[in-house]
mmCIF file of the N, C-alpha and C atoms, coordinates in Angstrom:
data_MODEL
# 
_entry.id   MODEL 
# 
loop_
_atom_site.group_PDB 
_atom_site.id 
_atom_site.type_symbol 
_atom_site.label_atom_id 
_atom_site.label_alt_id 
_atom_site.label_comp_id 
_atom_site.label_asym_id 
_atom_site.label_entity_id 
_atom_site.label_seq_id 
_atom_site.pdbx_PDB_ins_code 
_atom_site.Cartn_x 
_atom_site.Cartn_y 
_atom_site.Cartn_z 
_atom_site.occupancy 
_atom_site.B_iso_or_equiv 
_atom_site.pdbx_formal_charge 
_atom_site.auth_seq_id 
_atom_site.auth_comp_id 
_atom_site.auth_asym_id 
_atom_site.auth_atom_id 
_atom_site.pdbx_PDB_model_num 
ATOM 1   N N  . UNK A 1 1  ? -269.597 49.033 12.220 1.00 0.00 ? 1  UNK A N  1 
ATOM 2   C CA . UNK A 1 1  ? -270.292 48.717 10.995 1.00 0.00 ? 1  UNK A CA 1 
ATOM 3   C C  . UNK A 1 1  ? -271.107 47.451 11.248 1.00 0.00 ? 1  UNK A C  1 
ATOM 4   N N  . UNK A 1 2  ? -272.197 47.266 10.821 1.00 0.00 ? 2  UNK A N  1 
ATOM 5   C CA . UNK A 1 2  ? -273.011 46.293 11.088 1.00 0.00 ? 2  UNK A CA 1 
ATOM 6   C C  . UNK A 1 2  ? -274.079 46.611 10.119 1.00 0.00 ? 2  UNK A C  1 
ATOM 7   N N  . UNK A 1 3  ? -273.734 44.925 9.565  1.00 0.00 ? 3  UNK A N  1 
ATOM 8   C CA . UNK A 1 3  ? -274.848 44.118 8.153  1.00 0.00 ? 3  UNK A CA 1 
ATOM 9   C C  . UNK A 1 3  ? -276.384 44.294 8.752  1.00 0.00 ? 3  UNK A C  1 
ATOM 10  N N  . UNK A 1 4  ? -277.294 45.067 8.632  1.00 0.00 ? 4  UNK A N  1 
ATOM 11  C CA . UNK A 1 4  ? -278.840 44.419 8.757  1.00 0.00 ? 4  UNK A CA 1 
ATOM 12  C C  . UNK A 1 4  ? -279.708 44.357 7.806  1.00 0.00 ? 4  UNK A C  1 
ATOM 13  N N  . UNK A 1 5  ? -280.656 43.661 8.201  1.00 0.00 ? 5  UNK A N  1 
ATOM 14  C CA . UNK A 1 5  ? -281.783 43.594 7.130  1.00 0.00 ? 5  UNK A CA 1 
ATOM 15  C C  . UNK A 1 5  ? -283.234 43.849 7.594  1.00 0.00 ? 5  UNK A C  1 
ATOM 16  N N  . UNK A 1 6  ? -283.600 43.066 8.957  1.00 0.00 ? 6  UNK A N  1 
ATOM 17  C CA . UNK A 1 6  ? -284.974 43.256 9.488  1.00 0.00 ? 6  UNK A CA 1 
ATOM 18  C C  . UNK A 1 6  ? -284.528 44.542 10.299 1.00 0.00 ? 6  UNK A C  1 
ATOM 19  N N  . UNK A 1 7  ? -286.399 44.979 10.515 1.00 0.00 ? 7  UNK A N  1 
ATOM 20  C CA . UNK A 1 7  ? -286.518 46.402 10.886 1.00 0.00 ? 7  UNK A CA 1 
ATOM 21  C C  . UNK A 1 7  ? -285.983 46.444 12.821 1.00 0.00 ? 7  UNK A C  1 
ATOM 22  N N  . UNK A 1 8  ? -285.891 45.430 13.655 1.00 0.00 ? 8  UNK A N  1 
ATOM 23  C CA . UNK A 1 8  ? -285.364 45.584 14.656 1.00 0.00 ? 8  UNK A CA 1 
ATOM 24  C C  . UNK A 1 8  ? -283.945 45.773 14.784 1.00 0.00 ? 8  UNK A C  1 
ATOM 25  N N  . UNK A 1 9  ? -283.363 44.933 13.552 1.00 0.00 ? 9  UNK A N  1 
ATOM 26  C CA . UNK A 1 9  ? -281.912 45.369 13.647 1.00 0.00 ? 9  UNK A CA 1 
ATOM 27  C C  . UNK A 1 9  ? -281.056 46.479 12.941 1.00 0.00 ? 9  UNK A C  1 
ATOM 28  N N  . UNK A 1 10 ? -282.212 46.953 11.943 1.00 0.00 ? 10 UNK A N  1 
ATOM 29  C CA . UNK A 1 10 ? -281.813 48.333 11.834 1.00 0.00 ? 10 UNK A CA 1 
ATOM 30  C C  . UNK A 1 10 ? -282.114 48.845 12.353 1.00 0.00 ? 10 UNK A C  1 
ATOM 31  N N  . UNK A 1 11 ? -283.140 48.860 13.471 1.00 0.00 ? 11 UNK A N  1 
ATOM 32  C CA . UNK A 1 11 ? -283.651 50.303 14.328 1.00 0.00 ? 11 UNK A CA 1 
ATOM 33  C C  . UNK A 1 11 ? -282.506 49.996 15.489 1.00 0.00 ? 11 UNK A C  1 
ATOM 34  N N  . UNK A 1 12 ? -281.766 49.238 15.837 1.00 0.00 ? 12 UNK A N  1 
ATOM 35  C CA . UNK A 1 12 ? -280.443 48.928 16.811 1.00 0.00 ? 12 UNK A CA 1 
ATOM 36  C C  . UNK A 1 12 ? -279.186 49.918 16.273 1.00 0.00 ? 12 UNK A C  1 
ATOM 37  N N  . UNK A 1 13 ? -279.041 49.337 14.788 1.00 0.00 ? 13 UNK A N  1 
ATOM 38  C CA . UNK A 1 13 ? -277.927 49.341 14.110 1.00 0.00 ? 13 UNK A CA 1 
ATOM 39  C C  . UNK A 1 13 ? -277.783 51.246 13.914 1.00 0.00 ? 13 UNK A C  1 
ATOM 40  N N  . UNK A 1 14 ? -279.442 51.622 14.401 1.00 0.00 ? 14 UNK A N  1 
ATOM 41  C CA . UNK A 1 14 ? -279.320 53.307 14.182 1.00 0.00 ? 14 UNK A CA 1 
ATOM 42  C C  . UNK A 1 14 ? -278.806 53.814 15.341 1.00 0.00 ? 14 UNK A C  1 
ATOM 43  N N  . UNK A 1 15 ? -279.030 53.000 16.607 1.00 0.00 ? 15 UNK A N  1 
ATOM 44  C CA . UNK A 1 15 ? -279.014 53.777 17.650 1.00 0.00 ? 15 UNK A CA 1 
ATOM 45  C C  . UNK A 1 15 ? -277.265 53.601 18.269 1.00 0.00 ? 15 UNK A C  1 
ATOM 46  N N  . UNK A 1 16 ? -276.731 51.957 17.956 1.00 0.00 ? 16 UNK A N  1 
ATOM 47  C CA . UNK A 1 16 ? -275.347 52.176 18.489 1.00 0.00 ? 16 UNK A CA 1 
ATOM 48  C C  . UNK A 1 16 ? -274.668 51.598 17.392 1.00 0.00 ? 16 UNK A C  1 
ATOM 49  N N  . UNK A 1 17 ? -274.552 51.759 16.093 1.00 0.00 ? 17 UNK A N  1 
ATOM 50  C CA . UNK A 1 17 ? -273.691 51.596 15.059 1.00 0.00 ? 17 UNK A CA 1 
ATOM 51  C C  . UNK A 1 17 ? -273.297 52.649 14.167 1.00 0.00 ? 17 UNK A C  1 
ATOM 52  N N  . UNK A 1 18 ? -271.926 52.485 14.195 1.00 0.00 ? 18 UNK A N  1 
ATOM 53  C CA . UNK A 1 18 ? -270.941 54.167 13.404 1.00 0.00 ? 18 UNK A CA 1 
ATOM 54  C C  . UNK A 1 18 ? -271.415 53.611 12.010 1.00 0.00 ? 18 UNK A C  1 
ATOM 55  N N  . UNK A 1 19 ? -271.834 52.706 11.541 1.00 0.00 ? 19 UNK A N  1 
ATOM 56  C CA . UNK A 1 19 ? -272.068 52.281 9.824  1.00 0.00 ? 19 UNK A CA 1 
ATOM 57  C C  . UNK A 1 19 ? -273.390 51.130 9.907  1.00 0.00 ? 19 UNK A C  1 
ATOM 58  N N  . UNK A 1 20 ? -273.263 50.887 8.538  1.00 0.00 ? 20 UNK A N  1 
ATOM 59  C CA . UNK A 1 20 ? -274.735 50.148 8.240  1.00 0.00 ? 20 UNK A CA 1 
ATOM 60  C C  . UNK A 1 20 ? -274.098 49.794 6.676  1.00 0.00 ? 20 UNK A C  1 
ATOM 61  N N  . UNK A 1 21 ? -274.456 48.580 6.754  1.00 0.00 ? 21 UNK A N  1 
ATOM 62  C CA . UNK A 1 21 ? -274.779 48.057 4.811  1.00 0.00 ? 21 UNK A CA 1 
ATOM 63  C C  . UNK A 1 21 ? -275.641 47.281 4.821  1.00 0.00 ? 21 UNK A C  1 
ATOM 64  N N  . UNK A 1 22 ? -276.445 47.857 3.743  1.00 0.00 ? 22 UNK A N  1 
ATOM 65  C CA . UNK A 1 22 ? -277.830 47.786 3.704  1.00 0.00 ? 22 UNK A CA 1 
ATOM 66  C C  . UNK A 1 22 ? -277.909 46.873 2.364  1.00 0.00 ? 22 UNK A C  1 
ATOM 67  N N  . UNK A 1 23 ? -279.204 45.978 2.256  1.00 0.00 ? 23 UNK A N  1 
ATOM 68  C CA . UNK A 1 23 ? -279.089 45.020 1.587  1.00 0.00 ? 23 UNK A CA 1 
ATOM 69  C C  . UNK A 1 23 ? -279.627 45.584 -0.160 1.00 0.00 ? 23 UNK A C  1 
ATOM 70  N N  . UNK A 1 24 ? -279.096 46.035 -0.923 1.00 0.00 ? 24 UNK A N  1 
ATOM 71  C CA . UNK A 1 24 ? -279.299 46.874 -1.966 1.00 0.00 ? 24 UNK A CA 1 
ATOM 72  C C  . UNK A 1 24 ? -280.165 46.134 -3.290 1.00 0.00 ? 24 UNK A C  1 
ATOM 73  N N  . UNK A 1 25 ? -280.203 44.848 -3.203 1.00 0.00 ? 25 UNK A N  1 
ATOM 74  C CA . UNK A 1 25 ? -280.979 43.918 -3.820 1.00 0.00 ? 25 UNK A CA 1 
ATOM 75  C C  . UNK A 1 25 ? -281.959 43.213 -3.847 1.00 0.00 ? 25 UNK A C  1 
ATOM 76  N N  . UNK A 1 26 ? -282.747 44.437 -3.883 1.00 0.00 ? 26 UNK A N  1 
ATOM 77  C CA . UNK A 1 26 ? -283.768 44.432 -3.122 1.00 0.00 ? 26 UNK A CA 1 
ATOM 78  C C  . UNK A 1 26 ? -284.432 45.530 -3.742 1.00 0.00 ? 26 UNK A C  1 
ATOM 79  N N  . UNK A 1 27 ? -286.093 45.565 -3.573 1.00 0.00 ? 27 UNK A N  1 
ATOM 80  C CA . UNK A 1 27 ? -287.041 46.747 -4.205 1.00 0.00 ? 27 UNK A CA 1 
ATOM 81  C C  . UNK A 1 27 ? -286.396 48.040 -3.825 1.00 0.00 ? 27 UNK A C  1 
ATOM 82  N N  . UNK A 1 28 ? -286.917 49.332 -4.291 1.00 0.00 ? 28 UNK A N  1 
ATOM 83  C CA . UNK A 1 28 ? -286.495 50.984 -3.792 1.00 0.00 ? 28 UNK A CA 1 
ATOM 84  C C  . UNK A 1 28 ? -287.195 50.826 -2.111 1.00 0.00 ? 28 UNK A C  1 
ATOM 85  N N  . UNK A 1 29 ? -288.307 50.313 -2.525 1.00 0.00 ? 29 UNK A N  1 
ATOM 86  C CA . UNK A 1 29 ? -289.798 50.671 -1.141 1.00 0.00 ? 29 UNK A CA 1 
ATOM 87  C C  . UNK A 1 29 ? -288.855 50.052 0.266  1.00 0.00 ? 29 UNK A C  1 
ATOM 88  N N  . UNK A 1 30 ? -287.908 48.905 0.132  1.00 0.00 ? 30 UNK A N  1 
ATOM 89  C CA . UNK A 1 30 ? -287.462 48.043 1.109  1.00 0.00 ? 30 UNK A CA 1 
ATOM 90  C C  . UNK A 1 30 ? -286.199 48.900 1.454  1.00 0.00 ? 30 UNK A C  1 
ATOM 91  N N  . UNK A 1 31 ? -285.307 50.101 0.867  1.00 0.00 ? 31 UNK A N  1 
ATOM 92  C CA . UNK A 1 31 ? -284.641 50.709 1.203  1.00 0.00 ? 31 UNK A CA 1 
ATOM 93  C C  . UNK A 1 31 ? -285.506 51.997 2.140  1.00 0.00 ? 31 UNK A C  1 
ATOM 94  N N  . UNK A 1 32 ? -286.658 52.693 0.993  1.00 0.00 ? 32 UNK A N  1 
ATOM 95  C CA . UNK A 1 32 ? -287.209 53.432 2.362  1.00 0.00 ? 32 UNK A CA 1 
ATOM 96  C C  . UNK A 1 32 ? -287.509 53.012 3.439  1.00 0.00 ? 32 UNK A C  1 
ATOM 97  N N  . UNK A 1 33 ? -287.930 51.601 3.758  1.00 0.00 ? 33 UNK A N  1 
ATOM 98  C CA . UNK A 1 33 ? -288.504 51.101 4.782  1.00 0.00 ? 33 UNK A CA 1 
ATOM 99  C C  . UNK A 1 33 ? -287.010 51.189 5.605  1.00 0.00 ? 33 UNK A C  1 
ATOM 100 N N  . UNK A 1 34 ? -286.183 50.611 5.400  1.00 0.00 ? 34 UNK A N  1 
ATOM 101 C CA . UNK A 1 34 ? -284.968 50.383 5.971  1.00 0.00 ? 34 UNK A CA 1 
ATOM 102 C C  . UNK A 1 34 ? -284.492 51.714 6.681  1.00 0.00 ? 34 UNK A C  1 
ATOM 103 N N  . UNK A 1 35 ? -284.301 52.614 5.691  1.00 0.00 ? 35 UNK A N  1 
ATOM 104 C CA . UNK A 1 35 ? -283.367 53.982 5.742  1.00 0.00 ? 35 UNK A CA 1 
ATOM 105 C C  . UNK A 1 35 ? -284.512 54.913 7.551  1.00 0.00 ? 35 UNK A C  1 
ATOM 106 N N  . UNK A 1 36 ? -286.290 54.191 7.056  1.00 0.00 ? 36 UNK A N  1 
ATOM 107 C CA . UNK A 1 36 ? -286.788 55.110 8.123  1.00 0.00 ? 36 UNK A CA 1 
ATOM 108 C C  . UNK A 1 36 ? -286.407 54.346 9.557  1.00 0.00 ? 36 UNK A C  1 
ATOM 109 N N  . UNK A 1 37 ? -286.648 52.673 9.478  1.00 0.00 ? 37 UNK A N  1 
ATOM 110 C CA . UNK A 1 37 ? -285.730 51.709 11.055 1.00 0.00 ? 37 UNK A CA 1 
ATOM 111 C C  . UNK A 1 37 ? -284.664 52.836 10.928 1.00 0.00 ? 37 UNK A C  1 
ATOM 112 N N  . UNK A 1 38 ? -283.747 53.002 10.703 1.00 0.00 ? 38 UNK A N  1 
ATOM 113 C CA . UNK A 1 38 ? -282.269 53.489 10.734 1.00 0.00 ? 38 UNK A CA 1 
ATOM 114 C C  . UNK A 1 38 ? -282.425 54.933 11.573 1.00 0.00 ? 38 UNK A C  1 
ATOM 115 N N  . UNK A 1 39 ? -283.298 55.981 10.828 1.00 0.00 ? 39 UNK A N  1 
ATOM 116 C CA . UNK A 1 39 ? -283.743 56.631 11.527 1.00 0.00 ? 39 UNK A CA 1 
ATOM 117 C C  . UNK A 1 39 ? -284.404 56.663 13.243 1.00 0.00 ? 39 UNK A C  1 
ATOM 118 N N  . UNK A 1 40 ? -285.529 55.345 13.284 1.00 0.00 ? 40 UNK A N  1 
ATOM 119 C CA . UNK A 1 40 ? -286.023 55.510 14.482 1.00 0.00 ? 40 UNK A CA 1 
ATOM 120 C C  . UNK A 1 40 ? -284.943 55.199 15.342 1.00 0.00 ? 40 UNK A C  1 
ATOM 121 N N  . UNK A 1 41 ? -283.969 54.331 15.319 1.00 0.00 ? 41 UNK A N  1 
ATOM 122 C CA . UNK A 1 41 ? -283.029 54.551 16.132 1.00 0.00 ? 41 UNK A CA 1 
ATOM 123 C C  . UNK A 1 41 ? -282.092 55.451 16.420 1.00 0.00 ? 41 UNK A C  1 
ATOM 124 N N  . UNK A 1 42 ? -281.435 55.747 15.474 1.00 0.00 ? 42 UNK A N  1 
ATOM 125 C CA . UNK A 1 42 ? -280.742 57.606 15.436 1.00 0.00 ? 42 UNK A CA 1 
ATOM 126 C C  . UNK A 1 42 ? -281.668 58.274 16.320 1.00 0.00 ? 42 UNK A C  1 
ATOM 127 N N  . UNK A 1 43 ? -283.038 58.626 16.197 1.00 0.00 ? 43 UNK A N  1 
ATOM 128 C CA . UNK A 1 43 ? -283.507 59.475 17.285 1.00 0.00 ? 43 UNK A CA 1 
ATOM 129 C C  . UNK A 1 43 ? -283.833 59.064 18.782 1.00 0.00 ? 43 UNK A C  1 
ATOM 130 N N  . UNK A 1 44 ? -283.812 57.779 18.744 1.00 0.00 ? 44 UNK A N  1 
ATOM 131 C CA . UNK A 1 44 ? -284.047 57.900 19.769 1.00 0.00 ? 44 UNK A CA 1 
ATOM 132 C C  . UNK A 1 44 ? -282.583 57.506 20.858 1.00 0.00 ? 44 UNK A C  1 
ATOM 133 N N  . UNK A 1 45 ? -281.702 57.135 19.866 1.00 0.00 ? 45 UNK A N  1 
ATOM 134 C CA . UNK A 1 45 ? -280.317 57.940 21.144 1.00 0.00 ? 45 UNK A CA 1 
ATOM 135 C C  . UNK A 1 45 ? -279.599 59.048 20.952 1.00 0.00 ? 45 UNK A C  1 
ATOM 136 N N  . UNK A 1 46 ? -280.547 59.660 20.018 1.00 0.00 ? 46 UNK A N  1 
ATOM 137 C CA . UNK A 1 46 ? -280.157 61.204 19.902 1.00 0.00 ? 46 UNK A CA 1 
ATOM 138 C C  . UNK A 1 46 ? -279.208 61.891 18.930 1.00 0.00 ? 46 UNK A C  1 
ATOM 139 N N  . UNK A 1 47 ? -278.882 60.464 17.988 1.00 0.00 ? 47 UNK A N  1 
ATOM 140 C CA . UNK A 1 47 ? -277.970 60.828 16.881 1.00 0.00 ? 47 UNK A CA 1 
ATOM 141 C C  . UNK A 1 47 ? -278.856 61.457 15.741 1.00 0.00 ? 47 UNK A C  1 
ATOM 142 N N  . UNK A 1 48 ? -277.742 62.009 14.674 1.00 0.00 ? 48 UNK A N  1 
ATOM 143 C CA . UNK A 1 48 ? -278.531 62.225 13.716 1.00 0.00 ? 48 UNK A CA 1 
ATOM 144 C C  . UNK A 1 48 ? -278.313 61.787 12.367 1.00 0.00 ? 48 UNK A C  1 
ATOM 145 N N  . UNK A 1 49 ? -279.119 60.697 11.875 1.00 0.00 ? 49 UNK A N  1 
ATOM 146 C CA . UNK A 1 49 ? -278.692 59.406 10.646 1.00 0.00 ? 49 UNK A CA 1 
ATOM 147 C C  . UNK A 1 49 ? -277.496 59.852 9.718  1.00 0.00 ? 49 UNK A C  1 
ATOM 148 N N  . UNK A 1 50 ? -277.500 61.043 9.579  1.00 0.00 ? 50 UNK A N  1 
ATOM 149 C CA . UNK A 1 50 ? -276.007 61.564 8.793  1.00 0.00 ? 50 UNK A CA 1 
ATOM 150 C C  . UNK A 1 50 ? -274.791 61.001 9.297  1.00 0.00 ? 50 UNK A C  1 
ATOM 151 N N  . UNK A 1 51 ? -274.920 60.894 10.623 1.00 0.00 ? 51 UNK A N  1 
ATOM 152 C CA . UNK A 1 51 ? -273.591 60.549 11.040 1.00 0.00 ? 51 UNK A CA 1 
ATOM 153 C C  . UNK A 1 51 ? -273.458 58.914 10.950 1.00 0.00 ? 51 UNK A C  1 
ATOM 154 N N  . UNK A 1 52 ? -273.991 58.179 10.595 1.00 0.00 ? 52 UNK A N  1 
ATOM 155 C CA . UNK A 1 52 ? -274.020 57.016 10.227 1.00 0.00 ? 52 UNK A CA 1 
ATOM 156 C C  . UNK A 1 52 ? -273.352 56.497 8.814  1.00 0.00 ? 52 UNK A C  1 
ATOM 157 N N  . UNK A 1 53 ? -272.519 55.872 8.773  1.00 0.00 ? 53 UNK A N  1 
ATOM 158 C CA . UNK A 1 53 ? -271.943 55.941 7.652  1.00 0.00 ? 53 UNK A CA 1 
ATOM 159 C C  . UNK A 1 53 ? -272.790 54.604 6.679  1.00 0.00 ? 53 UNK A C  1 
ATOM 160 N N  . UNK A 1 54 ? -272.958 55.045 5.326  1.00 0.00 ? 54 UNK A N  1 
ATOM 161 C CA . UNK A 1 54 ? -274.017 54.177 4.735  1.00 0.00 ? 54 UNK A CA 1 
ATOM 162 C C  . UNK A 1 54 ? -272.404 53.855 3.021  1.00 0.00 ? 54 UNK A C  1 
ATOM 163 N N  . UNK A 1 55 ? -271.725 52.976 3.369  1.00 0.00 ? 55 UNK A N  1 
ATOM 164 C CA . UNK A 1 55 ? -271.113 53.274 1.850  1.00 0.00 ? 55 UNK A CA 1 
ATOM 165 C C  . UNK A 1 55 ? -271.077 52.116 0.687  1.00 0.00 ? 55 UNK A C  1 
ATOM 166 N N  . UNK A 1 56 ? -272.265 52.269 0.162  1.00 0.00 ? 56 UNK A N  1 
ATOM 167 C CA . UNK A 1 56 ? -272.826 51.445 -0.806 1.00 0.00 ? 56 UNK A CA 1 
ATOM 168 C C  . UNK A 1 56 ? -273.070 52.939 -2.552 1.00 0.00 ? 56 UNK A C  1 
# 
């Protein structure tokens, strides 16, 4: 599980972290931005963002 906020450490936090909490206080637009980092890392070590646990 690992806290991020900027887009390098969620695009990390996609590729070798089982969880993520995401900073929720904050605009909707700054969660899409977030949720797609989260993504670019999931793909590119081949996971798929589902398996990431998000529990907010």
């Amino acid at each position: 599980m690992i806290g991020a906020t900027g887009p390098k450490m969620l695009a990390l936090t996609g590729e070798i972290a089982d969880g993520v909490v995401l900073n929720y206080c904050v605009p909707p637009a700054y969660n899409d931005r977030a949720l797609e980092q989260l993504k670019k890392g999931a793909d590119k070590a081949g996971r798929d963002i589902d398996s990431i646990d998000r529990p907010q």
